[in-house]
C-alpha positions, 0 to 999 in steps of 0.5 A, spaced: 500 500 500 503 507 497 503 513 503 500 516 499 493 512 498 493 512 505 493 519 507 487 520 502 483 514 505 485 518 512 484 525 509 478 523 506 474 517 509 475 518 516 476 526 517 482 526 519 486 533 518 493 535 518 494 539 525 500 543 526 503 543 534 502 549 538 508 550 541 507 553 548 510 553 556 509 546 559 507 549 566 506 556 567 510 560 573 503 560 575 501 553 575 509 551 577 507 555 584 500 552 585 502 545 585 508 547 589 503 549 594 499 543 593 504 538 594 507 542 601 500 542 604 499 535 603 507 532 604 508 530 612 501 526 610 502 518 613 500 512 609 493 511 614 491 518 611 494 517 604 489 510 604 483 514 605 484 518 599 479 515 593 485 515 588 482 516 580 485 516 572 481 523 570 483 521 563 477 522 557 479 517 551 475 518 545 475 512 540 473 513 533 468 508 530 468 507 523 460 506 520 459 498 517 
């Protein structure tokens, strides 16, 4: 199969663009802080509080279905 064929079945059949990478800071000086500040308030916890926390992933997946 040629690269060419399947840039246009991803292009045309399934949507999918071209996107260019916004170049951004990966943590603002702002943020930096706030987690600093989060992390020292929560540092001298013990392990019996630490259990008590409900731990979750906040991750969002999204898969794409193609129709049949």
């Amino acid at each position: 199969m040629f690269t060419r064929t399947v840039q246009c079945c991803l292009h045309d059949d399934l949507e999918f663009r071209s996107r260019r990478v916004l170049k951004k800071p990966l943590i603002t000086p702002r943020r930096l802080k706030l987690r600093v500040e989060f992390a020292t308030k929560y540092l001298q916890w013990d392990m019996a509080k630490l259990q008590q926390v409900l731990w979750s992933n906040e991750a969002v997946l999204a898969s794409m279905c193609t129709g049949d």
